[in-house]
MIPA-914822 format. One record per residue: y, x, z of N, C-alpha, C, CB in turn; residue in one letter. Coordinates in pm, whole numbers, padded with zeros to 5 digits, always signed. Each point is the difference from the previous one (the first is absolute). Glycine has a CB too. Example, Ala and Ser with C-alpha at 12.3 -4.5 7.8 and 13.67 -1.06 7.14 Angstrom:
% MIPA-914822
-00569+01319+00780+00119-00089+00000+00120+00090+00000-00117-00189+00125A
+00222+00154-00197+00119+00082+00006+00109-00077+00073-00063+00118-00215S
***
This chain:
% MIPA-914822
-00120+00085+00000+00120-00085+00000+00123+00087+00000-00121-00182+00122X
+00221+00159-00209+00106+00065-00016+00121-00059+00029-00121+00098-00135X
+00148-00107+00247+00147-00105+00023+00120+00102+00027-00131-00223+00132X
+00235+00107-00205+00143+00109+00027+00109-00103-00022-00084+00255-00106X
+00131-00245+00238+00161-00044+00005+00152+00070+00030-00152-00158+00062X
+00192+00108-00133+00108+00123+00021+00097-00103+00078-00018+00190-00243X
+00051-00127+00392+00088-00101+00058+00156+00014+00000-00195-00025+00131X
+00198-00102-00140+00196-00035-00034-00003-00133+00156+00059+00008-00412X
+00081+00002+00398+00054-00114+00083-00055-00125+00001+00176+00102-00031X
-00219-00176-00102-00061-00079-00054-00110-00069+00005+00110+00098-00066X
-00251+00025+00075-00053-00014-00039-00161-00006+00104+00208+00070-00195X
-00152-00047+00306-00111+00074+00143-00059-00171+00005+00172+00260+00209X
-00156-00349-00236-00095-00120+00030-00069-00040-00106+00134-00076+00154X
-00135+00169-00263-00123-00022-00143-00143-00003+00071+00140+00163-00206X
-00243-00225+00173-00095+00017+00004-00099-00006-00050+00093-00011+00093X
-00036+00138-00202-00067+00050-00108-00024+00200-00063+00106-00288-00034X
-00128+00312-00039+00039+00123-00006+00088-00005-00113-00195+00100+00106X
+00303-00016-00096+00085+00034-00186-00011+00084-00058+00144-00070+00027X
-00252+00028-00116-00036+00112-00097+00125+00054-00078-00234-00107-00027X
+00352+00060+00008+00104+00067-00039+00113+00040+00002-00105-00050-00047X
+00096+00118+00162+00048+00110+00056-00022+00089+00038+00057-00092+00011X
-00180+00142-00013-00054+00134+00066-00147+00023-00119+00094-00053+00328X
-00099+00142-00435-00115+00014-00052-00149+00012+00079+00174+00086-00146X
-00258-00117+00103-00114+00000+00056+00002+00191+00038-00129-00268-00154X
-00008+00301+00292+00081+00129-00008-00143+00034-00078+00209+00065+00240X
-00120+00127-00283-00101+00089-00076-00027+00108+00058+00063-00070-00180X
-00097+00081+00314-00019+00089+00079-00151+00063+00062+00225-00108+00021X
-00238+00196-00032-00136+00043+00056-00039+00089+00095-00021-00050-00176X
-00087+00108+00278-00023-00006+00057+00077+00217+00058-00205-00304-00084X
+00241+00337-00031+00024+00147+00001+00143-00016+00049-00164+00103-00201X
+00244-00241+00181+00130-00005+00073+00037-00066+00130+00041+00016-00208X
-00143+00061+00324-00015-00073+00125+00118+00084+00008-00256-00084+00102X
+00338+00028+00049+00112+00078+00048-00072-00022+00132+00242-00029-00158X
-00384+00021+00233+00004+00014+00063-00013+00156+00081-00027-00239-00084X
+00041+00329+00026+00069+00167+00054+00104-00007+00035-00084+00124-00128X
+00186-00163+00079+00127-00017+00026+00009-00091+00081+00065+00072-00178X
-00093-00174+00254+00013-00070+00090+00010+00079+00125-00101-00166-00131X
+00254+00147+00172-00003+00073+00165-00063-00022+00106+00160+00016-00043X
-00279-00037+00029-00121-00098+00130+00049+00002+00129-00220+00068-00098X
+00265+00064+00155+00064-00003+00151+00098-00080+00003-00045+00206+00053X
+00170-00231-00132+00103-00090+00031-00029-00150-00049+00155+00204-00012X
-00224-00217-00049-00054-00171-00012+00010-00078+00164-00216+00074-00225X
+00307-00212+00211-00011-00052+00092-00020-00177-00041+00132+00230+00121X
-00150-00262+00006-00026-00182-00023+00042-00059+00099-00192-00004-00111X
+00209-00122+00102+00073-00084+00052-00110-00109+00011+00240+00082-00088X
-00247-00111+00218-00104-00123+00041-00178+00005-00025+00233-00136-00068X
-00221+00242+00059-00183+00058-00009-00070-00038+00088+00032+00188-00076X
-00103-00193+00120-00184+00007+00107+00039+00079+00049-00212-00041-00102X
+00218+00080+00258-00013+00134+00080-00084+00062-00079+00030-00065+00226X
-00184+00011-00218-00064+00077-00004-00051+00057-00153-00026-00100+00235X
+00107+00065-00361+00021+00039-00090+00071+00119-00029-00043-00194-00008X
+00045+00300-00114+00075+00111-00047+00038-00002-00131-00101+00114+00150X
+00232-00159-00179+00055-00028-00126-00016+00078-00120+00133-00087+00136X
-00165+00227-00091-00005+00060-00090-00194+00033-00026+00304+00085+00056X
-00353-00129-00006-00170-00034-00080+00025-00122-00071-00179+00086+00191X
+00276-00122-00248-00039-00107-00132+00068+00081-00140+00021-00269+00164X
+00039+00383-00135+00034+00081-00170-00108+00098+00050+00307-00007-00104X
-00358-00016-00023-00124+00081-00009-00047+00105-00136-00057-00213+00149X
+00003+00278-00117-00021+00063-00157-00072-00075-00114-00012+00202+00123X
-00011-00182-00211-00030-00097-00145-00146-00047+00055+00137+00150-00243X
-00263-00031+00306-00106+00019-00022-00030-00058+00099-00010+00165-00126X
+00117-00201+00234-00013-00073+00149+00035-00157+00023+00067+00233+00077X
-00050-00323-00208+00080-00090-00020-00078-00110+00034+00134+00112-00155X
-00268-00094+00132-00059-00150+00082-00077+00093+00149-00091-00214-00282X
+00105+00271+00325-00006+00003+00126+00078-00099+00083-00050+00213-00055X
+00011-00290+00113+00036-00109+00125-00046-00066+00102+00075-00016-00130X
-00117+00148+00209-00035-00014+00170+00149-00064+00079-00192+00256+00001X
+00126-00274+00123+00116-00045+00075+00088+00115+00009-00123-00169+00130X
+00101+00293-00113+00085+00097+00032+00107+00006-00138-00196+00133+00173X
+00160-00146-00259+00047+00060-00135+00055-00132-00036-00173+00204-00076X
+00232-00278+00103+00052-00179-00057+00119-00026+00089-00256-00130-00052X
+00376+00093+00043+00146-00036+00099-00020-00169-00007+00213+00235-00081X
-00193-00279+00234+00039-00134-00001+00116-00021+00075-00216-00062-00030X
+00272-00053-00016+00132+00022+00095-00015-00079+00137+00160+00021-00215X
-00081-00051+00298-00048-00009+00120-00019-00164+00077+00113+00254-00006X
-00244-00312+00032+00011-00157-00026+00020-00018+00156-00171-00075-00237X
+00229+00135+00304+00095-00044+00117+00136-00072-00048-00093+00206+00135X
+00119-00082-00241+00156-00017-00058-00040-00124-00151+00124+00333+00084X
-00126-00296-00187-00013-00092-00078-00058+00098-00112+00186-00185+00091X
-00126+00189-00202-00124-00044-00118+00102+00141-00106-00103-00388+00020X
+00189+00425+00014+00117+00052-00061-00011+00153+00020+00143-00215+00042X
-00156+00301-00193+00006+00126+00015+00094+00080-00040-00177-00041+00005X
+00232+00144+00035+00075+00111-00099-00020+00143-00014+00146-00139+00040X
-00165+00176-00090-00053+00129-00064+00137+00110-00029-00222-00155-00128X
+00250+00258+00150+00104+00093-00019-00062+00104-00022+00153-00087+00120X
-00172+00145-00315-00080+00095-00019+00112+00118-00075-00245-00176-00012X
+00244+00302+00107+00087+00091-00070-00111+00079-00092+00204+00022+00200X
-00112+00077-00298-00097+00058-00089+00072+00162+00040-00067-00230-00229X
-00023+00316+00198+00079+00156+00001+00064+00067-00080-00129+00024+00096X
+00170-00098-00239+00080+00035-00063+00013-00105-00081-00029+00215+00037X
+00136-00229-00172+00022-00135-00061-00082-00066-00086+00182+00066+00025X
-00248-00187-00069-00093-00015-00045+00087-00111-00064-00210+00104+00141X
+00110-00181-00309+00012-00077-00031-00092-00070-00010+00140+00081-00048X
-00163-00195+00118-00122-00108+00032+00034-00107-00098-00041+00040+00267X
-00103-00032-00365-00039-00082-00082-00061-00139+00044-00016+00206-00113X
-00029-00195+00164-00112-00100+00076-00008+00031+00133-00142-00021-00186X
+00108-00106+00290-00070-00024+00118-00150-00058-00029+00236-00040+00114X
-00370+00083-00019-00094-00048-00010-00014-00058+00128-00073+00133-00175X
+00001-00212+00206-00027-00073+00148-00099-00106-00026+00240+00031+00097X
-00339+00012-00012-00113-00073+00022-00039-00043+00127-00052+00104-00172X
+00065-00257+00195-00047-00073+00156-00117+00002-00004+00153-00150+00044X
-00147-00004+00075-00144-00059+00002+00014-00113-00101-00067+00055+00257X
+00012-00119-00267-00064-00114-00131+00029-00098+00114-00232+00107-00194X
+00323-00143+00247-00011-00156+00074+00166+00005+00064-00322-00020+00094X
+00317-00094+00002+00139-00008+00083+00069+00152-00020-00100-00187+00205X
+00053+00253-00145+00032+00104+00113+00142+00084-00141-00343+00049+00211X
+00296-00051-00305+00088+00065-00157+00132-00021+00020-00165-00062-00181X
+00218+00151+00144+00184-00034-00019+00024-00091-00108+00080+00234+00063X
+00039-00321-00045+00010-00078-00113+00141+00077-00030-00147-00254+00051X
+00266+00218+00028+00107+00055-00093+00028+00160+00057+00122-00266-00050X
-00101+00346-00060+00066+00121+00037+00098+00036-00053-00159+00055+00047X
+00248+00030+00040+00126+00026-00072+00015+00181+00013+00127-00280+00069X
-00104+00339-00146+00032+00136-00034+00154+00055+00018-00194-00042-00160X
+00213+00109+00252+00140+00088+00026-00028+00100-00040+00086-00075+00172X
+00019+00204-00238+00036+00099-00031+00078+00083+00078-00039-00103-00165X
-00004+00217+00201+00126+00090+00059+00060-00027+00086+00034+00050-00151X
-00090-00145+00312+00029-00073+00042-00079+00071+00147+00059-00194-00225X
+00018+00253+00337-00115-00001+00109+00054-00129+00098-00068+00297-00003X
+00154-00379-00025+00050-00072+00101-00034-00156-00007+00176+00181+00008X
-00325-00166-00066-00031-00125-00034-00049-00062+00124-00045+00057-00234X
+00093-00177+00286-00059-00047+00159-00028-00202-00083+00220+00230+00280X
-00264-00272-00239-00058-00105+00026+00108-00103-00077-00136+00089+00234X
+00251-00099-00135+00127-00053-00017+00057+00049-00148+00034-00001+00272X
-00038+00085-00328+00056+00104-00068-00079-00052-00156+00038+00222+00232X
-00178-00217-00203-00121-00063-00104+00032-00116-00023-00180+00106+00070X
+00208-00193-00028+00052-00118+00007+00074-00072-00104-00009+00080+00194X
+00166+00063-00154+00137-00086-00063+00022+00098-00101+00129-00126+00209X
-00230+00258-00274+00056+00104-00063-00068-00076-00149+00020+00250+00210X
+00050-00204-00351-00072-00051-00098-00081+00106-00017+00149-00154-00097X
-00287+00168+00101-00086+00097-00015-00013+00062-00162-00116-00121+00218X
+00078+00285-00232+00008-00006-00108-00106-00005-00146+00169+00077+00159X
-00282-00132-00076-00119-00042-00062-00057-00115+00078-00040+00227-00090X
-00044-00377+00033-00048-00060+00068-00109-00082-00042+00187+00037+00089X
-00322-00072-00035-00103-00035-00059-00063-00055+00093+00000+00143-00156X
-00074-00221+00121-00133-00075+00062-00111+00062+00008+00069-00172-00073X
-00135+00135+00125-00165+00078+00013-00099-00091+00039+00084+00216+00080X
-00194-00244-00170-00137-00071+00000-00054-00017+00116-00044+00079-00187X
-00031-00229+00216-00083+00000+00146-00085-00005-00113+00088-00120+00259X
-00148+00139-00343-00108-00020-00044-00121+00153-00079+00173-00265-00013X
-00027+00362+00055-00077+00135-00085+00030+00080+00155+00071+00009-00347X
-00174+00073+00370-00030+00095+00110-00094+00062+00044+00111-00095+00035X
-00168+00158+00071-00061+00050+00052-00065-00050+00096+00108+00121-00082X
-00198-00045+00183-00035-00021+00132-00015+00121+00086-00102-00192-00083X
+00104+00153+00225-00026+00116+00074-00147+00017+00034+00226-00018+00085X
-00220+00171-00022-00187-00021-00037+00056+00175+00118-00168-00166-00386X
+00032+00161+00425-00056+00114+00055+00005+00129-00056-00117-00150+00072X
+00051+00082-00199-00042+00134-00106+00115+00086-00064-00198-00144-00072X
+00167+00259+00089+00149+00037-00111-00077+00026-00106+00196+00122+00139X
-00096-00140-00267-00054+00011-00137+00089+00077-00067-00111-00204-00004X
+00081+00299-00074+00112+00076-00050-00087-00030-00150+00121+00213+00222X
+00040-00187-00298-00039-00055-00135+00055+00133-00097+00028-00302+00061X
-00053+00260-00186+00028+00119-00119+00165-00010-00028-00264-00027-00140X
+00282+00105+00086+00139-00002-00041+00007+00069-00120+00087-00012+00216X
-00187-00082-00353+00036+00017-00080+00093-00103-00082-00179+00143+00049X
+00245-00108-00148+00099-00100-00089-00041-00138-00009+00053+00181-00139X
-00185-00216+00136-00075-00142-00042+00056-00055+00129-00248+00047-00153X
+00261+00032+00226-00037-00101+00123+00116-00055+00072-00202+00126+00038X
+00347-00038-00167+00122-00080+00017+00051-00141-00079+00041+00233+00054X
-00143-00240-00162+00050-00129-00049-00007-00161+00103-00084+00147-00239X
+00209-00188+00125+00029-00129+00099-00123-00118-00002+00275+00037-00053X
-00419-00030+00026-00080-00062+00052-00103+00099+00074+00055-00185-00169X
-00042+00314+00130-00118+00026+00111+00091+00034+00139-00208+00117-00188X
+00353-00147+00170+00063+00009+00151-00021-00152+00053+00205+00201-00051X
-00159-00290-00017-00053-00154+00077-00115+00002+00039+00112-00130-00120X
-00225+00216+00036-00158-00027+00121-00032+00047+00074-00084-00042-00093X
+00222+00163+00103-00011+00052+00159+00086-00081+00099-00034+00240-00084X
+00100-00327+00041+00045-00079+00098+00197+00051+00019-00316-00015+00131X
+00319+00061-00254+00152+00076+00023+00105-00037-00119-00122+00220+00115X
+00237-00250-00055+00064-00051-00115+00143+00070-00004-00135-00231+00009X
+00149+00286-00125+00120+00121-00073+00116-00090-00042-00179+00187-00122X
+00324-00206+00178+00135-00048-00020+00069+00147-00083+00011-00196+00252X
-00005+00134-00376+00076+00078-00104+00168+00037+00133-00134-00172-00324X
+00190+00275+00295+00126-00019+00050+00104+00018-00100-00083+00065+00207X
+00174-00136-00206+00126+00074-00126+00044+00101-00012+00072-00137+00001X
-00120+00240-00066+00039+00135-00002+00108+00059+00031-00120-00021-00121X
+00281-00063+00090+00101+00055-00005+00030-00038+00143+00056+00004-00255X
-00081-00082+00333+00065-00019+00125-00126+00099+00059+00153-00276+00003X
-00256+00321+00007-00070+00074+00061+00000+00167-00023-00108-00225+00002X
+00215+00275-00042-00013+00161-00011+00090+00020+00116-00036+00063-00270X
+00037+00073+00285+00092+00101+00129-00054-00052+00114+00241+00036-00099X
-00391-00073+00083+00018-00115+00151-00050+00097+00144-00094-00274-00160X
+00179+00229+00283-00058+00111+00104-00096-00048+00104+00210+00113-00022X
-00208-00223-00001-00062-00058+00108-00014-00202-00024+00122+00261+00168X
-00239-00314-00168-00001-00163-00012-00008-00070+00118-00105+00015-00195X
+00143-00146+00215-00016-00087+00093-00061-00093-00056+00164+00055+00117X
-00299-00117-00026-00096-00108-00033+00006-00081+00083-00131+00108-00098X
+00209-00233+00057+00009-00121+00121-00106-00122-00069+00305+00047+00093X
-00446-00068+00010-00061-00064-00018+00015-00112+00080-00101+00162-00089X
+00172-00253+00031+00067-00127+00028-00083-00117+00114+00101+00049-00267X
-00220-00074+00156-00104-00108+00081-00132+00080-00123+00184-00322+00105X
-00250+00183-00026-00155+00009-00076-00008-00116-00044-00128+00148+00129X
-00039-00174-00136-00036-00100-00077-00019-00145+00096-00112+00195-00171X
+00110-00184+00347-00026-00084+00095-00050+00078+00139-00048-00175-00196X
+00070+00356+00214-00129-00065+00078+00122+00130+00090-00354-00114-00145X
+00310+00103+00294+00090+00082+00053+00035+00125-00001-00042-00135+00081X
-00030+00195-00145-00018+00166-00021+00021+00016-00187-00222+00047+00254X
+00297+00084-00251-00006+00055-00150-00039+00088-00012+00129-00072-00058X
-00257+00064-00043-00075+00140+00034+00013+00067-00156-00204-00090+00220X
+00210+00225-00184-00028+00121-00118-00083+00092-00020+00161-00020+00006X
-00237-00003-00127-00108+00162+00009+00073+00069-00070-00242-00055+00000X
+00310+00056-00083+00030+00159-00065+00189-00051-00063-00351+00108-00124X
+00397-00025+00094+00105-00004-00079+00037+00123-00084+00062-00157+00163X
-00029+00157-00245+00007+00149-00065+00119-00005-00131-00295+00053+00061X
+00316+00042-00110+00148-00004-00084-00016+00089-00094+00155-00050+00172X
-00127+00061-00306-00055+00063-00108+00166+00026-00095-00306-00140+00017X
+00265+00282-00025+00206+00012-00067-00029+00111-00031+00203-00117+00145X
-00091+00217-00157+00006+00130-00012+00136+00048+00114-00115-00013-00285X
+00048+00193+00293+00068+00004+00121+00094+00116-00087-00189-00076+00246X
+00327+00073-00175+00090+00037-00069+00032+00147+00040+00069-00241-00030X
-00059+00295+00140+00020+00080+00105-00007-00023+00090+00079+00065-00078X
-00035+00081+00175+00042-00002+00105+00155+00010+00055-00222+00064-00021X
+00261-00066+00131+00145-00005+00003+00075+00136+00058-00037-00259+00029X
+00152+00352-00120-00002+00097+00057+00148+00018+00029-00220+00075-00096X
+00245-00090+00238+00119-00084+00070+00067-00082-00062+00028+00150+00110X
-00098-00236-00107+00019-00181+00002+00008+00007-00191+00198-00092+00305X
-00269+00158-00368+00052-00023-00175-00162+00024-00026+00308+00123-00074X
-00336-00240+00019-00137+00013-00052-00026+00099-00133-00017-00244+00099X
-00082+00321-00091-00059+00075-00125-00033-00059-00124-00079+00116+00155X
+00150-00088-00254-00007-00101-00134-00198+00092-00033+00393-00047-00146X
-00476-00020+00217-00153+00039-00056-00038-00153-00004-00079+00268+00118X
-00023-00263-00223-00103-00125-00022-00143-00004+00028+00142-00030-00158X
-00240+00014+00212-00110+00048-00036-00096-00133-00076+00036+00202+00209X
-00053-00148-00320-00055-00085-00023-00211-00090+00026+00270+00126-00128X
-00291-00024+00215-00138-00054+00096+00059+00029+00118-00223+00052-00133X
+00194-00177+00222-00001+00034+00147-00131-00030+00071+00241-00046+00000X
-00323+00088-00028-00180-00015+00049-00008+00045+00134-00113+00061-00227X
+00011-00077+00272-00036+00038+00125-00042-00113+00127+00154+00193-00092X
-00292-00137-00099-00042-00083+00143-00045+00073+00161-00093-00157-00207X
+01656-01533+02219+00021-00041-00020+00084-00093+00075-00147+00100-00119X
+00299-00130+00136-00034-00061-00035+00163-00075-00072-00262+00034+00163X
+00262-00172-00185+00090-00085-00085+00207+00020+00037-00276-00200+00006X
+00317+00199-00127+00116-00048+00006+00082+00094+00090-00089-00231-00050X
+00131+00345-00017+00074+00063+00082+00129+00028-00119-00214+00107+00196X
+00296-00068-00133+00145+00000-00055+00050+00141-00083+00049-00163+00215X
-00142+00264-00146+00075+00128-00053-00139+00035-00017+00256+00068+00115X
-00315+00082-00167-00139+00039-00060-00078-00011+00080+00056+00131-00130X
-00168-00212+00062-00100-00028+00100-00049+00067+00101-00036-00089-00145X
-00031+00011+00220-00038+00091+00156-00190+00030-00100+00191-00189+00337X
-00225+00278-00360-00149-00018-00047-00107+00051+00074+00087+00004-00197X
-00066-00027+00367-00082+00021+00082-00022-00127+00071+00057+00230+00001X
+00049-00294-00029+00023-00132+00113-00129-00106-00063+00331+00013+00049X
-00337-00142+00034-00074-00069-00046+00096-00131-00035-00210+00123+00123X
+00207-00233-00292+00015-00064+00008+00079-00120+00107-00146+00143-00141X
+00237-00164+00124+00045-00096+00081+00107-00100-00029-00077+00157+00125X
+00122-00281-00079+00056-00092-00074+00159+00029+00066-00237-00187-00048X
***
């Protein structure tokens, strides 16, 4: 399944995908950016104690792995609502997001995408116009399981149906609003019904541009990158606190 919306003021209560605005994507599995993902500074907003935000970006070959340890839920004391603050180590241009749930309630339905943004809080997700925005399937996903399974990471196994039978579904992004980018915000709004939003994997596919050498990014491209809480605060989030009204 290939869905893509490109969000405007307009348009966040479609419930559909728009195929035209965002090409279907053409991306494969040699343009993971997950190297470049700053894993230590990744933070979240309204998680599971006993969850670790950063076991759901995973490497290509690690992507249906989904034990309890390795999966983020957000916290069903608090409610159903996640945010994600992922810096990168130098500038990247993200083609695509991948993200794969569970197959039932528990799935995100609306998400909204910030850019360049560490001051994304709850309140903030809310009233900001995000600069990507999409829906996501209760009906395509995964499960959690005991077993870990590590998979191949060859090219086949990036096309857009043998990624739906892994349970994972690829949001084209608009290229031109997605270059120089330093860092994304993922506000996972609600789900499909059920009190918890759960995630096995998320992952981001681009090219990475450089690194930054006092504060001026390196005009480099590469073109393979392989290898394999809480609510409503006023000024930058507190991202130790827990959720609160």
């Amino acid at each position: 399944m290939s869905c893509h919306h490109e969000a405007s003021g307009s348009d966040h209560g479609h419930n559909h995908c728009d195929h035209d605005h965002v090409p279907a994507p053409t991306t494969n599995a040699s343009q993971s950016l997950y190297e470049y993902i700053d894993t230590p500074h990744i933070r979240a907003l309204n998680q599971d104690p006993e969850c670790d935000a950063t076991k759901v970006f995973k490497p290509w070959n690690e992507r249906l792995i989904a034990t309890p340890k390795t999966i983020l839920n957000s916290d069903i004391d608090i409610d159903e609502q996640l945010i994600l603050y992922v810096p990168f180590t130098g500038q990247v241009s993200v083609h695509s997001i991948l993200l794969r749930s569970t197959a039932d309630q528990a799935a995100p339905d609306h998400v909204k995408v910030f850019k360049n943004r560490e001051d994304v809080d709850f309140e903030l997700a809310e009233d900001l116009t995000p600069t990507f925005a999409f829906r996501h399937p209760i009906n395509i996903g995964g499960t959690i399981s005991e077993e870990s399974e590590e998979v191949g990471t060859s090219e086949s196994s990036s096309s857009q149906a043998s990624l739906q039978n892994e349970g994972i579904v690829e949001y084209a992004l608009p290229r031109a609003a997605f270059t120089n980018i330093n860092s994304l915000s993922l506000f996972f709004e609600d789900n499909h019904g059920s009190e918890v939003t759960t995630l096995l994997f998320v992952g981001f596919r681009g090219e990475f541009k450089g690194v930054r050498n006092q504060g001026i990014p390196i005009s480099l491209v590469y073109e393979s990158a392989a290898n394999p809480s809480d609510h409503k605060v006023a000024q930058a989030p507190n991202w130790n606190s827990a959720k609160m009204q």
